[in-house]
C-alpha positions in Angstrom: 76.4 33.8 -41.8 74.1 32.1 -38.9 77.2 33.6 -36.8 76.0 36.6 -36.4 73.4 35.3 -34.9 74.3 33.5 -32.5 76.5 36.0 -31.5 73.9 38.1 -30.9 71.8 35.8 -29.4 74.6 35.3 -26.8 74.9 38.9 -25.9 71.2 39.4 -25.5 71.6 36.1 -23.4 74.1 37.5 -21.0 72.7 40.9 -20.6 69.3 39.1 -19.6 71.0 36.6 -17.4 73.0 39.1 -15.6 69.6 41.5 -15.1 67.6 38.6 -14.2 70.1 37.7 -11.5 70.2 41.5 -10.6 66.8 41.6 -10.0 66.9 38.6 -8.3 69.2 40.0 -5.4 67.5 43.0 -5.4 64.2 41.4 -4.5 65.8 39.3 -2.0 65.4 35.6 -4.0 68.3 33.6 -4.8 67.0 33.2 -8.5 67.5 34.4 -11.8 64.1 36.4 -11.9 63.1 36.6 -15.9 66.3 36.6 -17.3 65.8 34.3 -20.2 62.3 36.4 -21.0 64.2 39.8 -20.7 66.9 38.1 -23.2 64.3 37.4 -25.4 63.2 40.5 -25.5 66.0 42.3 -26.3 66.8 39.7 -28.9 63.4 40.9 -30.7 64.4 45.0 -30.3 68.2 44.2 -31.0 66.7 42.6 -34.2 64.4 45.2 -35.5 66.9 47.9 -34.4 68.0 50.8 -36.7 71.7 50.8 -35.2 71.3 46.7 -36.2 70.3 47.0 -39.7 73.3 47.0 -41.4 73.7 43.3 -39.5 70.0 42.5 -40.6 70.1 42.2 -44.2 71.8 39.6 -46.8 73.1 36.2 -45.3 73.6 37.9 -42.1 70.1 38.8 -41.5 69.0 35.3 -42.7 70.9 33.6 -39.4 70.3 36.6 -37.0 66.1 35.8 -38.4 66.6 32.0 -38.1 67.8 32.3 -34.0 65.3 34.9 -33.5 62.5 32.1 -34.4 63.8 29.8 -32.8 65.0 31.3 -29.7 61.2 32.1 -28.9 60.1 28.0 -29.5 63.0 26.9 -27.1 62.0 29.4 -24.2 58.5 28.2 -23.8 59.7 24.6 -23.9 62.0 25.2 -21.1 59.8 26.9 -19.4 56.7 24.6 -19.8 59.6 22.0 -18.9 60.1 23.9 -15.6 56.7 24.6 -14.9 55.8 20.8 -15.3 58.3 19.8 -12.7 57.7 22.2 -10.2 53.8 21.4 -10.7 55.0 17.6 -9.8 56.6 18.7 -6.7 53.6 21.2 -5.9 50.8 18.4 -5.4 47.4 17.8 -6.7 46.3 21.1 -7.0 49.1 22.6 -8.9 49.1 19.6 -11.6 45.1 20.5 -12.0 45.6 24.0 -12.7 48.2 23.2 -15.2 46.4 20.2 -16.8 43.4 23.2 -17.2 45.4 25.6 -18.2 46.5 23.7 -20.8 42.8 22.1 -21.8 41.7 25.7 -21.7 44.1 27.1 -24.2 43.7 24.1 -26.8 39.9 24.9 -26.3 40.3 28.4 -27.2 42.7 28.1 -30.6 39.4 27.2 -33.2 37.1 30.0 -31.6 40.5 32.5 -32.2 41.3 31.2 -35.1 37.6 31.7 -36.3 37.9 35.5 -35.1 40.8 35.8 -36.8 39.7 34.7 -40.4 36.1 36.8 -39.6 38.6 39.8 -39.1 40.9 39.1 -41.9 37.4 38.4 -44.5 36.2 41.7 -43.5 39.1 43.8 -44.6 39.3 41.8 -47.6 
């Protein structure tokens, strides 16, 4: 029943499209402002709605579950796909604040990952 899912990933799709491109016009930019982010997150409450439970459990709620993880994994590689390109086009400065960005956060996972197991210990 992964139907189910993708229909509702293709609703919350549209409705964040079309809001992203309203907001877009509204602000005066000819660009879809967030609407992929604002589908996802109406893909997480649709999800772990009350008036969606009855579509959330058995078979059903395995495929709406399965798109819901994955929708989140394809986002940030399109956007990290977007954000590489315009960085290309940006010059010098731009790819060295991404390539930092990115050293910085790979630097950061043990120390997190250490205050998360010193956290999770403690309650133990």
């Amino acid at each position: 029943m992964l139907i189910y899912g993708v229909a509702l990933l293709s609703a919350c799709l549209l409705i964040g499209m079309a809001v992203g491109e309203t907001i877009g016009l509204a602000i005066g930019v000819e660009a879809n402002v967030g609407g992929v982010g604002i589908a996802m997150l109406l893909l997480v409450l649709a999800s772990n709605s009350d008036k969606f439970r009855t579509l959330t459990e058995g078979k059903a709620g395995a495929g709406i579950s399965f798109w819901s993880a994955m929708y989140i994994p394809i986002v940030i590689a399109m956007a990290a796909r977007q954000n590489v390109a315009a960085a290309s086009e940006g010059g010098m400065l731009a790819l060295t604040a991404g390539v930092a960005a990115v050293a910085i956060s790979f630097a950061l996972v043990p120390i997190l990952s250490r205050i998360g197991n010193k956290a999770k210990r403690s309650v133990e």
